[in-house]
C-alpha positions in Angstrom: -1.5 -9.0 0.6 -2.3 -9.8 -2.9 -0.2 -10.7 -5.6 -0.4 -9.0 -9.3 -1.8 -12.1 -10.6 -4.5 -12.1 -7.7 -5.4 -8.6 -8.5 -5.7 -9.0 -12.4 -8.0 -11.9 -11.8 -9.7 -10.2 -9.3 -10.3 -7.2 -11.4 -11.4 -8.9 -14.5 -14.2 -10.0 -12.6 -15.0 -6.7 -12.0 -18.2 -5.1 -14.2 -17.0 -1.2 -15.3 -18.9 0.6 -12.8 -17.4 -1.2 -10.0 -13.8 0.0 -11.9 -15.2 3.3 -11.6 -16.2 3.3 -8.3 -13.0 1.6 -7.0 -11.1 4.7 -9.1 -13.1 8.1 -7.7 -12.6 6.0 -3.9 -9.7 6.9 -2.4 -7.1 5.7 -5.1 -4.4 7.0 -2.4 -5.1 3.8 0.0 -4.5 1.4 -2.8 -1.1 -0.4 -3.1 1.2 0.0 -6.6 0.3 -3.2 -7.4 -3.1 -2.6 -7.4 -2.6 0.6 -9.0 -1.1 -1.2 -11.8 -3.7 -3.4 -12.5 -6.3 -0.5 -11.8 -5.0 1.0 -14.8 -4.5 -1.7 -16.9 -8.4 -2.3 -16.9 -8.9 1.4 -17.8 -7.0 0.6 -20.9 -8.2 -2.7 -21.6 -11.8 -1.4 -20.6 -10.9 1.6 -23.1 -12.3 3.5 -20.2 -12.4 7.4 -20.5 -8.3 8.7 -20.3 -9.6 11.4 -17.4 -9.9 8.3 -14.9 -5.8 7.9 -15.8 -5.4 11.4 -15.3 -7.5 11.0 -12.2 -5.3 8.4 -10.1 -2.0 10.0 -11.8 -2.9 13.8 -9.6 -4.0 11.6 -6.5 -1.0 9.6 -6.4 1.2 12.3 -7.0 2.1 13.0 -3.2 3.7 16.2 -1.7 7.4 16.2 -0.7 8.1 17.3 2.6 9.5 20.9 1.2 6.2 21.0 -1.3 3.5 20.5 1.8 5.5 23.4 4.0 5.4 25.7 1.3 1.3 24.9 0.7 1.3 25.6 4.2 3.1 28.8 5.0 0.4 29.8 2.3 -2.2 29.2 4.2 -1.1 30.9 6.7 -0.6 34.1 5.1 -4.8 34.3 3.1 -7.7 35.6 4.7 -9.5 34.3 7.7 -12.6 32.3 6.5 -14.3 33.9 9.3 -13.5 37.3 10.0 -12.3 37.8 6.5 -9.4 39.5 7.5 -5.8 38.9 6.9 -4.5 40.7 10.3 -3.5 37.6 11.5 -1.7 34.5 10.7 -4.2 31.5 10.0 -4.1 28.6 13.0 -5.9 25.5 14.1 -9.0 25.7 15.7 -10.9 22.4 17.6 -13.6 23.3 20.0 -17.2 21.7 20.7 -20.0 22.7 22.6 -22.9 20.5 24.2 -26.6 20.5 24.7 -28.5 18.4 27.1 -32.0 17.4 26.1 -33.1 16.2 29.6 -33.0 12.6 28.3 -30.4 13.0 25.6 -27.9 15.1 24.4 -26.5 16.8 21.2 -22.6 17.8 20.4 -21.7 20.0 18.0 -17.7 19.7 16.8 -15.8 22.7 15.2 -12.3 21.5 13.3 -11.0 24.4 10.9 -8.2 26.7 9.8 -9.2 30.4 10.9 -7.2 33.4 12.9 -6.3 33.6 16.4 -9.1 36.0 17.5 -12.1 34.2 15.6 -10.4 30.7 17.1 -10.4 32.6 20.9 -14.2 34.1 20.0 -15.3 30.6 19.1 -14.2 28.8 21.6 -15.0 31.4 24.4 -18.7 31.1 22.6 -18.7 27.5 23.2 -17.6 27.5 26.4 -20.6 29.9 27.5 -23.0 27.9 25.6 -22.0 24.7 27.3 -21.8 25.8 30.5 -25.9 27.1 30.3 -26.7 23.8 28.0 -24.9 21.4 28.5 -25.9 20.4 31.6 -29.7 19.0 30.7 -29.4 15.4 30.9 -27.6 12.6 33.0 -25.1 11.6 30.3 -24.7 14.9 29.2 -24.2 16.6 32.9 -20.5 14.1 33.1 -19.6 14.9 29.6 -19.9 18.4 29.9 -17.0 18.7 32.3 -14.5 17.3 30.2 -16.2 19.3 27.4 -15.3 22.2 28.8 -11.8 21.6 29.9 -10.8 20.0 26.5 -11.7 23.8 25.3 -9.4 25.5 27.4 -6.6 22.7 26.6 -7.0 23.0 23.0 -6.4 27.0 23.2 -2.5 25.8 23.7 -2.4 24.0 21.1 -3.5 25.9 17.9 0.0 25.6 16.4 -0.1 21.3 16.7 -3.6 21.4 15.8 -2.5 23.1 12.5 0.1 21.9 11.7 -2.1 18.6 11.9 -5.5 20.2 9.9 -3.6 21.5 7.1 -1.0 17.8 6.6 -4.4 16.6 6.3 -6.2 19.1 4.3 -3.2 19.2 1.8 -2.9 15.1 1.5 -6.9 15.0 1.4 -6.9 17.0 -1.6 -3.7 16.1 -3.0 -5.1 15.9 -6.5 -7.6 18.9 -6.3 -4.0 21.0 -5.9 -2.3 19.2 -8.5 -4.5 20.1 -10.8 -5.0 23.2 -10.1 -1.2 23.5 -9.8 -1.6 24.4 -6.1 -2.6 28.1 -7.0 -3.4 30.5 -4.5 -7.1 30.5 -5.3 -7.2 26.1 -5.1 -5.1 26.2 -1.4 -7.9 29.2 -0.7 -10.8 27.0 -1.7 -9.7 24.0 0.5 -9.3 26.1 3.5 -13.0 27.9 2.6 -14.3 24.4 2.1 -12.6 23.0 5.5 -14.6 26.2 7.3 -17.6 25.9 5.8 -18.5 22.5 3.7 -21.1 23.8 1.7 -18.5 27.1 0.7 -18.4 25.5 -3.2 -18.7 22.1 -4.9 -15.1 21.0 -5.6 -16.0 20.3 -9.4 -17.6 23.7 -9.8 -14.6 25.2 -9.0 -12.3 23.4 -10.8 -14.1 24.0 -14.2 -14.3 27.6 -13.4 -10.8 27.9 -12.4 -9.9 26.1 -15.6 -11.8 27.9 -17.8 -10.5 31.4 -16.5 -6.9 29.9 -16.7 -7.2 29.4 -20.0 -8.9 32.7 -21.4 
């Protein structure tokens, strides 16, 4: 562990793009100390005041009580999927495998979506494995557990969201913030979760800001 007097000399050997690229990593990992002296060279640096305003949001955690009520939000909005709000929104992990006779491709599926498109999906993946998963030595083994690992995770939707969205909402702690965790923001994170290429993050946020304040 570094002291403070480590980290300033440290930092002051740092050029300003490598302060830059140390502030838009993940600022959350960072100790206080080193937040200290991360912002003291934005200062000194006379650095642009949005980097500030940057690590302030991602630093600003969720309480216990604030991360429940993000998530009994999400599980009240639309299913990414179906694009239905019949159901409540759950946890969804399920893979499927192809052999390729001398090697092998796996395809992973982590997301927030409703019960039935969660059963459809992993009923799909299950019938895909089981006619492609089986073309290759390595493959043929793997497939097994595969397989089973789908029908295990069908108990578990309610652990496996409670886990996806903690980490959705902590991920994009300061997406939220400043965005005031709307309805549209926790929306966008659970769209972008389903489907990465839904919207660039930044897009959003200066169209959401610039409707806000119309």
């Amino acid at each position: 562990m570094f002291t403070i007097e480590e980290l300033r000399e440290n930092y002051e050997n740092f050029d300003d793009d490598q302060i830059i690229k140390l502030i838009n990593s993940d600022v959350k990992a960072l100790t206080e100390p080193a937040i200290i002296v991360l912002k003291e060279q934005i200062v000194k640096r006379e650095l642009s005041a949005t980097y500030l305003e940057h690590i302030n949001l991602e630093r600003n955690f969720f309480s216990s009580r604030e991360k429940e009520e993000i998530q009994r939000v999400i599980k009240y909005l639309k299913c990414p999927c179906c694009k239905q709000d019949l159901e409540r929104l759950t946890g969804h992990s399920s893979s499927r495998r192809t052999g390729l006779f001398i090697a092998y491709t796996k395809s992973d599926k982590n997301y927030i979506v409703c019960s039935s498109c969660s059963k459809k999906t992993t009923k799909n993946d299950i019938i895909y494995s089981l006619f492609m998963g089986w073309w290759s030595a390595k493959s043929f083994f793997m497939n097994f557990y595969d397989i089973g690992n789908n029908i295990y995770k069908t108990n578990r939707r309610e652990q496996l969201f409670e886990k996806m969205s903690s980490e959705l909402i902590f991920y994009n702690t300061g997406f939220l913030r400043k965005n005031q965790c709307s309805k549209e923001s926790i929306n966008h994170i659970v769209k972008e979760l389903y489907n990465p290429s839904y919207q660039e993050m930044e897009d959003f946020q200066n169209i959401y800001s610039q409707e806000k304040h119309q």
